[in-house]
C-alpha positions in Angstrom: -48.4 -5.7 13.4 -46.4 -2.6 14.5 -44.3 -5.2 16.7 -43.9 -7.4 14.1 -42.6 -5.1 11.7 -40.0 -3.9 14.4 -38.6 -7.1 14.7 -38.5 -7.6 11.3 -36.3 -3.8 10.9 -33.9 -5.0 13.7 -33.5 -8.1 11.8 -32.3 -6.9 9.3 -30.1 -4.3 10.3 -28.3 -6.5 13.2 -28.1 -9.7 10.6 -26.3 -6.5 8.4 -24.0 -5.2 11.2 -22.6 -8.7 12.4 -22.0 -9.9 8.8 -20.5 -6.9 7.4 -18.5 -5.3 9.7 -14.5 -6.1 9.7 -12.3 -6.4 12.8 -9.2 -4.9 13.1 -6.1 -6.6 14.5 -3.2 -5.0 15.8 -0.7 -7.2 15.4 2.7 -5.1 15.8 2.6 -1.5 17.8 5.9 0.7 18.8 6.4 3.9 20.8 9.4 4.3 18.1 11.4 1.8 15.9 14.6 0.0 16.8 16.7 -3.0 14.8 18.0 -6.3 15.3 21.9 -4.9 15.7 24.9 -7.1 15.0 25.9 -5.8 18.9 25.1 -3.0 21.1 28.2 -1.8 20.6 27.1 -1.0 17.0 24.1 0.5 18.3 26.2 2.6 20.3 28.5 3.6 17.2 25.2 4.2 15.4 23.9 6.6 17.8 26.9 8.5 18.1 27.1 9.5 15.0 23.8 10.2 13.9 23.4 7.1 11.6 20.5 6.0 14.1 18.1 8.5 15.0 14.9 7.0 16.6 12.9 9.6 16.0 13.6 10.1 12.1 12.6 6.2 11.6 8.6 6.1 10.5 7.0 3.0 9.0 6.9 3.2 5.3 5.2 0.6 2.9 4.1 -3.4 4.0 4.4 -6.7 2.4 3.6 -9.8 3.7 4.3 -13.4 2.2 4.8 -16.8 3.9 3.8 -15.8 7.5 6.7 -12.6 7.0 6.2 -9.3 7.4 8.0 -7.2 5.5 8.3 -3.1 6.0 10.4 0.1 4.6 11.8 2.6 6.4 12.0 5.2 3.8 15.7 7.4 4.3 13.2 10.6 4.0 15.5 12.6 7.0 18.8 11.3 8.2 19.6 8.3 10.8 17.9 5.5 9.1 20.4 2.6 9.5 18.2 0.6 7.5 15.2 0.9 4.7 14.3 -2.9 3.5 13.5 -4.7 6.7 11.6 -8.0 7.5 9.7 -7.8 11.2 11.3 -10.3 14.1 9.2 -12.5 15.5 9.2 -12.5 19.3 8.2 -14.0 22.4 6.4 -12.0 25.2 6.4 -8.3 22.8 3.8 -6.6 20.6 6.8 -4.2 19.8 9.3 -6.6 17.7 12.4 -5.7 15.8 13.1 -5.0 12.3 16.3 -7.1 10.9 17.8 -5.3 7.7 16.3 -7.5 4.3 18.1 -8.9 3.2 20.9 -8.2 5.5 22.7 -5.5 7.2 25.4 -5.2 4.5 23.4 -4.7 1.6 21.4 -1.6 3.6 24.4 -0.5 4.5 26.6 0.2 2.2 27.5 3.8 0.6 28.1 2.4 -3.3 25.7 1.8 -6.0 25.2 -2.1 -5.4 23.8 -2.0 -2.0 20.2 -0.3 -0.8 19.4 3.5 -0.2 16.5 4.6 -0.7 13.9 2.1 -0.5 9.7 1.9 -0.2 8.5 0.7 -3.2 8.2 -3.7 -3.4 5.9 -5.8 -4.1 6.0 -9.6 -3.7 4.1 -11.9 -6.4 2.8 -15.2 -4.3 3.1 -17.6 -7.2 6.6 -17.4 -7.1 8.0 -16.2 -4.3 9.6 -13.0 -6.0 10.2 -10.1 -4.2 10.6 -6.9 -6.3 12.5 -4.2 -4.8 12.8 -0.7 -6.0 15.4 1.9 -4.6 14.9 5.4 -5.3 19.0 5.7 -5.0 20.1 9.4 -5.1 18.7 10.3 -1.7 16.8 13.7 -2.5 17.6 15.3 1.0 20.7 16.8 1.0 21.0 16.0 4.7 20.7 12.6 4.0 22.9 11.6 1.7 26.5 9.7 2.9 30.0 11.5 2.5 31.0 11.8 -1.3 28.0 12.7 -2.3 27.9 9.4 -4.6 24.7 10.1 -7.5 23.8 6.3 -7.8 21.0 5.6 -10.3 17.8 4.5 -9.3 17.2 0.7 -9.4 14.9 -2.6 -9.6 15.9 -5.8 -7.8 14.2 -9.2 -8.0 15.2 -11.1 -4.8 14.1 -14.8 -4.4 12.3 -15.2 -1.4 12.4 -19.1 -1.3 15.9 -19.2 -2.4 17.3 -16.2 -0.8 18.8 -14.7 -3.7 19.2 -12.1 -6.0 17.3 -12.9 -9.6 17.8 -10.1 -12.2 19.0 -5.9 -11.4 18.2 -3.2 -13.6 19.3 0.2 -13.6 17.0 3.1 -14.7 18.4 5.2 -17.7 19.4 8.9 -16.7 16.2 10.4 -19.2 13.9 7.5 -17.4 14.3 8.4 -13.4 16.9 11.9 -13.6 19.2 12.6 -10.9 17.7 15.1 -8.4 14.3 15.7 -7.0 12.4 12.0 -7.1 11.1 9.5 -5.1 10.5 6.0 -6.3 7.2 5.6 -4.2 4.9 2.8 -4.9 4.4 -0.2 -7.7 2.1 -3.2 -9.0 3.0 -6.0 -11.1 1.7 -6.7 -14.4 1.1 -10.2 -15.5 1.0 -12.4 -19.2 -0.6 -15.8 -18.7 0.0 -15.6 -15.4 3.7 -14.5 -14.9 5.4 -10.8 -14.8 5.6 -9.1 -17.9 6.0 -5.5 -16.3 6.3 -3.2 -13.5 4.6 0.2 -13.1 6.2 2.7 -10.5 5.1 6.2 -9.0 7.1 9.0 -8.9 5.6 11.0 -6.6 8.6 14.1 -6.5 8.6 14.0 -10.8 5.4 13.4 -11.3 5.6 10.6 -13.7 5.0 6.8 -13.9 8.1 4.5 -14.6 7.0 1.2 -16.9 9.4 -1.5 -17.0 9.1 -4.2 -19.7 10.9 -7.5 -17.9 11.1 -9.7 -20.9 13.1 -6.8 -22.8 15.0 -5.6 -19.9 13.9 -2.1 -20.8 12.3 0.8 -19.0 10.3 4.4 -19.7 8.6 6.8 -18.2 5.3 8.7 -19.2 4.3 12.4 -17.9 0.4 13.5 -17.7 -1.2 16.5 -16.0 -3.4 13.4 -14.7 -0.3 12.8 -12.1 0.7 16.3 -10.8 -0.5 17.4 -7.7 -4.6 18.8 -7.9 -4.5 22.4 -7.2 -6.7 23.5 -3.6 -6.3 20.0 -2.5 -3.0 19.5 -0.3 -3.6 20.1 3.7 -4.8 17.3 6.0 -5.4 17.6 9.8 -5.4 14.6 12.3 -5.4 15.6 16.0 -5.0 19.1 15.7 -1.3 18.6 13.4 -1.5 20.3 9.7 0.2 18.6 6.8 0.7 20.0 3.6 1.2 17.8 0.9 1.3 20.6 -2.1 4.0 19.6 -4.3 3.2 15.9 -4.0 1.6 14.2 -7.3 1.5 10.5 -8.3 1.6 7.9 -5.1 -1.2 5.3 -5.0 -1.2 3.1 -7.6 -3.1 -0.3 -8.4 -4.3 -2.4 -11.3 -7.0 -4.5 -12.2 -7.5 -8.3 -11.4 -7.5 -8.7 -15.5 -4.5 -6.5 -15.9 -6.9 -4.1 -18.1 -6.6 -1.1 -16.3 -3.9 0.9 -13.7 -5.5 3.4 -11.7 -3.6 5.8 -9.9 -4.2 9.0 -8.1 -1.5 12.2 -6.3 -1.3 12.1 -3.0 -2.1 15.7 -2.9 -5.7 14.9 -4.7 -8.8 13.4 -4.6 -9.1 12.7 -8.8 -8.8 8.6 -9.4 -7.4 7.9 -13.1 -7.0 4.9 -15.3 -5.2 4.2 -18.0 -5.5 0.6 -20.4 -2.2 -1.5 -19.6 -2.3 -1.8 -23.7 -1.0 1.9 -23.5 1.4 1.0 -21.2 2.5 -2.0 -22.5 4.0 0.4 -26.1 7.2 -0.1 -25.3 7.3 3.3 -27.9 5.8 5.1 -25.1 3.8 8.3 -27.1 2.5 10.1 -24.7 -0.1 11.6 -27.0 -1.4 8.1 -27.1 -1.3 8.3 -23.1 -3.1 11.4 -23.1 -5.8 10.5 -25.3 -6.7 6.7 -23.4 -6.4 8.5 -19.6 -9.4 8.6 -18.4 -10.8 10.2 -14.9 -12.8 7.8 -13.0 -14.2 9.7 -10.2 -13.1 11.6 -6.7 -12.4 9.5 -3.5 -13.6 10.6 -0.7 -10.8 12.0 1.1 -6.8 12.6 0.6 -4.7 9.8 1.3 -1.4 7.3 0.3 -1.8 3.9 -0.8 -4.6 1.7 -3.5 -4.6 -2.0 -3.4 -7.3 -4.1 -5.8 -8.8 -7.2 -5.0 -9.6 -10.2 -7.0 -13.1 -9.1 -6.4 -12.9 -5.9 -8.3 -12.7 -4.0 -5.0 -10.2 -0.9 -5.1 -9.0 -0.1 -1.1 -7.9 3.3 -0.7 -6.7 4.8 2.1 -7.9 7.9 4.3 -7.0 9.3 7.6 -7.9 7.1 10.4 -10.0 5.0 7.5 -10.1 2.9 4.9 -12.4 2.6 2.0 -14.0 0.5 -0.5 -14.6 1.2 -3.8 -16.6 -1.2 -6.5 -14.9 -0.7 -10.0 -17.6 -2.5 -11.2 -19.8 0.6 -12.2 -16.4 1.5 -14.3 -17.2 -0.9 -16.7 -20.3 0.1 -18.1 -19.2 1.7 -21.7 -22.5 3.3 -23.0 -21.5 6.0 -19.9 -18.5 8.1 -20.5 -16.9 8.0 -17.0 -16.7 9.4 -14.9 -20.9 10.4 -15.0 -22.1 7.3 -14.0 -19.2 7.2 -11.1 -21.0 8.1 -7.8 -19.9 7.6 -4.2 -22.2 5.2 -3.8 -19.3 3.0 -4.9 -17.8 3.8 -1.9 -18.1 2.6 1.6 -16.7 3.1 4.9 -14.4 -0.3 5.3 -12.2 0.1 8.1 -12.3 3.0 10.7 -10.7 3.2 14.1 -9.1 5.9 16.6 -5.7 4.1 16.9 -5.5 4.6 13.4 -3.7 8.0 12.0 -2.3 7.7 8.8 -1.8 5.1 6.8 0.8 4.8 3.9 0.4 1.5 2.9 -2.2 -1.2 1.9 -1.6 -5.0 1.2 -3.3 -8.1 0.7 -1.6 -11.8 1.9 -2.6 -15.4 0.5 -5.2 -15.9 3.4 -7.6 -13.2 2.3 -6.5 -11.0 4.7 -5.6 -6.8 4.5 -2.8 -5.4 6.0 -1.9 -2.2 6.7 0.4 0.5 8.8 0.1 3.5 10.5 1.9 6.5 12.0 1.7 9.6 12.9 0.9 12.2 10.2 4.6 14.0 8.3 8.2 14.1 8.8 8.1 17.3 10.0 8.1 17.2 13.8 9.3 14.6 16.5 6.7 12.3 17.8 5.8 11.3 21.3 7.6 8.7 22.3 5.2 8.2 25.6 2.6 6.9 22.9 1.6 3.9 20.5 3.2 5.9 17.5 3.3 3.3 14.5 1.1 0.2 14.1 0.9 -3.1 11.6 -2.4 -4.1 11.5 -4.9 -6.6 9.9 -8.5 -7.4 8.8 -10.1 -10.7 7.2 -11.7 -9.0 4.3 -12.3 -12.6 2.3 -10.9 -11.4 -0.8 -7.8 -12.6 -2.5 -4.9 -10.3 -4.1 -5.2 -9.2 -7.6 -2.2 -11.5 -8.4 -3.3 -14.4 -6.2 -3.3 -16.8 -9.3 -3.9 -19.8 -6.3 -7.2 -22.5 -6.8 -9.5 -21.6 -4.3 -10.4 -24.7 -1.8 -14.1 -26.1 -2.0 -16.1 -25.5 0.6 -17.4 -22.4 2.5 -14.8 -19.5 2.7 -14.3 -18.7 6.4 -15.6 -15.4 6.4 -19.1 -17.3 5.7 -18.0 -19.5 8.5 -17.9 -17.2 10.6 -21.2 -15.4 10.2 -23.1 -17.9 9.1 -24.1 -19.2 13.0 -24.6 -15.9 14.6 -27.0 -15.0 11.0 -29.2 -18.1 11.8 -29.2 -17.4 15.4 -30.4 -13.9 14.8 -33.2 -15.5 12.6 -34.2 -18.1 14.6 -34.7 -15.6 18.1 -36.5 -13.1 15.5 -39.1 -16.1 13.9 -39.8 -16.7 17.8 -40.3 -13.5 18.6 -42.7 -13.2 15.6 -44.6 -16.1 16.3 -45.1 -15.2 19.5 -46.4 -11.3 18.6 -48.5 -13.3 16.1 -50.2 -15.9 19.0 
C-alpha cells in the first residue's frame, strides 16, 4: 500500500512537471549591439563623432509579426544611430544586426518628420499595422542633436504589408508638454474588431495618453494611481543597485474584451485598472477617472512590461522571471477588489539565470511569448566579454489579446506535445502498480 501510494505521488507530480513547465529559447544574444550600416565608412564617421556608441545601445521594447522581429533602441544616453529597428536574419550567427525600420533616413534625421525617440509600438495582426510612438523632445540634454529643435511627440501608423505610412498625429502641447517625458509603452483598443484607440504610458509625467483614431483626437489623464509608490524603487541583480524612484506609469495592458486597462509604475508593486468606458469619454473628467480606478492587488516583485492573453492571463515581468497572473478572480463583483485578490493568482512562469532584466513582453500569432533582456540601468558600461542582451521565446499556447484569428480544429500543439510523454508516464506507473498489487 505504502508503495502504491508513492507511485501514485510521483505520478502526479512528474505528469505535473513535464506538462507545465515552459522552455525557454534563446533565439538572438549579443555581447553589445551593432547595425546593418549603408558602408563602413559610415560606421567609421559614426564612431567618430559619437553618434554610435556601442556601449550606450541597450534593447528596449519587442514586437514580432510575420516571422519579423522587431526591437527599439531607446535614445535614453547619446550614440544611438538608430531607435525603430527590425532584426537581420543571418546565416552562421546568434548575434544578428538591427537594420533602421523603416530605414536609415527616417531614424536619422534631426527635423520633426523623421524618428527620435522611440520604444513604444505595437503591431495589430489582423492587419498588418504597426503603430509607432516617438517620445520626440529627447529629455537628456546630452542627447539631443545641434539646434536644440523641441519637436512634439508623435503617433505613426506604418503598413507593414504595404510598406507605408497610414495616418500621423501630433500630440497637443497641454497633452504630452515639452520637457521631462517619456512615451514608454501602449496597447490597442478595439470596436468590432478594429482600432478605435490607443492608450500610452508616460512613465517621466506620470500620466496615460488616450488617443481616439476615428476622431483624430488625443488627451491625457493624471491619477496618484500612476506616480511612483513611495519605499518601493531599488532593485539588485548580481550585486548592481538600481533606483527607479522617480519612475511612475510603464506597464500597461488590457483585457481580451477591451473592458479593463491595467497598468502599474515601474517603481511599484500596486496593479490598477480602470473600465475602457472611462477612457473612451473623449471629455476626459478626471474625477470620473478617479472614482472608476480601482487597485487590483500587488505583484510580486518590481518590474517593466504587462502583456494579456486571450486566456485572461496577465504576464508581468520580474527580475530574471516572469509571472502569471489569472484576472479571472478580478471578476467576481460581490468582492470589492482588491480582498479577494491573493497571490495565489500568481505563478512562477518563466525563470532562468541568463535572464536579468527584462523590459518588454509580447505575444506572436503562433502562441508564442517573446521577450528581451539586458543588463539592469543606463548607468554604467557593461561587459562586453559577456552575453549582455538576449531575444528570447517560449510556447505558452495562448493567443494575443488582439489575435482576432479562427483557431484551427484539432489539438493545439502544446497538447501535442505532452500528450505522449503524460500517457507514457501513466502507462509505466499502472505497471508499476499492478505489479506492487501481484
Amino acid at each position: 500500500m505504502e508503495m502504491y501510494l508513492t507511485c501514485s505521488v510521483l505520478c502526479v507530480l512528474m505528469s505535473a512537471q513535464i506538462c507545465c513547465s515552459i522552455d525557454i529559447d534563446v533565439i538572438y544574444r549579443w555581447q553589445s549591439l551593432d547595425y546593418e550600416w549603408p558602408d563602413t565608412e559610415t560606421r567609421k564617421q559614426f564612431v567618430a563623432n559619437g553618434s554610435y556608441i556601442k556601449d550606450n545601445n541597450r534593447l528596449g521594447n519587442i514586437r514580432v509579426f510575420n516571422g519579423s522581429v522587431y526591437v527599439t533602441v531607446p535614445r535614453l544616453r547619446k550614440g544611438v544611430p538608430s531607435s525603430l529597428n527590425i532584426v537581420v536574419e543571418q546565416n552562421n550567427t546568434d548575434s544578428p544586426l538591427l537594420r533602421p525600420f523603416p530605414n536609415w533616413e527616417i531614424n536619422q534625421g534631426i527635423t520633426c518628420d523623421h524618428f527620435r525617440f522611440v520604444n513604444a509600438f505595437e503591431i495589430d495582426p489582423n492587419t498588418g499595422w504597426m503603430w509607432i510612438v516617438d517620445t520626440g523632445y529627447y529629455p537628456d540634454d546630452t542627447v539631443r542633436p545641434e539646434g536644440n529643435l523641441k519637436c512634439p511627440a508623435k503617433l505613426v501608423i506604418f503598413d507593414l504589408i504595404n510598406n507605408t505610412v497610414l495616418h500621423e498625429h501630433y500630440f497637443p502641447g497641454l497633452v504630452v508638454g515639452y520637457g521631462n517625458f517619456y512615451l514608454s509603452d501602449m496597447v490597442l483598443d478595439f470596436t468590432d474588431q478594429a482600432v478605435t484607440h490607443a492608450y500610452i504610458t508616460d512613465t517621466y509625467d506620470w500620466k496615460m495618453i488616450v488617443y481616439n483614431h476615428n476622431m483624430n483626437y488625443s488627451y491625457s489623464f493624471v491619477h496618484p494611481s500612476m506616480n511612483p509608490e513611495p519605499g518601493i524603487s531599488n532593485i539588485t541583480i548580481s550585486n548592481k543597485t538600481e533606483t527607479f524612484r522617480y519612475l511612475g506609469i510603464r506597464g500597461i495592458a488590457i483585457s481580451p474584451d477591451f473592458k479593463f486597462v491595467y497598468y502599474t509604475a515601474l517603481a511599484g508593486l500596486r496593479l490598477f485598472r480602470i473600465p475602457t468606458s472611462v477612457l473612451r469619454d473623449f471629455k476626459h473628467d478626471s474625477v470620473f477617472f478617479a472614482f472608476n480606478n480601482q487597485k487590483v492587488g500587488n505583484k510580486r516583485s518590481l518590474g517593466e512590461s504587462l502583456y494579456c492573453s486571450q486566456e485572461r492571463n496577465l504576464f508581468y515581468s520580474a527580475p530574471r522571471a516572469i509571472y502569471k497572473w489569472s484576472l479571472l478572480d478580478t471578476e467576481d463583483a460581490n468582492l470589492p477588489l482588491p480582498s479577494n485578490v491573493t497571490y495565489a493568482s500568481q505563478s512562477l512562469e518563466i525563470t532562468s539565470e541568463e535572464l536579468n532584466w527584462i523590459p518588454s513582453l509580447a505575444i506572436d500569432e503562433d502562441k508564442n511569448l517573446w521577450f528581451t533582456s539586458r543588463p539592469l540601468g543606463y548607468i554604467s558600461h557593461q561587459n562586453n566579454s559577456k552575453w549582455n542582451y538576449f531575444v528570447m521565446r517560449s510556447a505558452i499556447g495562448e493567443k494575443a489579446y488582439m489575435d482576432f484569428s479562427v483557431e484551427p480544429k484539432g489539438l493545439v500543439q502544446a497538447a501535442v506535445i505532452c500528450q505522449p510523454s503524460l500517457l507514457m508516464i501513466l502507462m509505466f506507473c499502472a505497471i508499476g502498480i499492478s505489479l506492487n498489487v501481484s
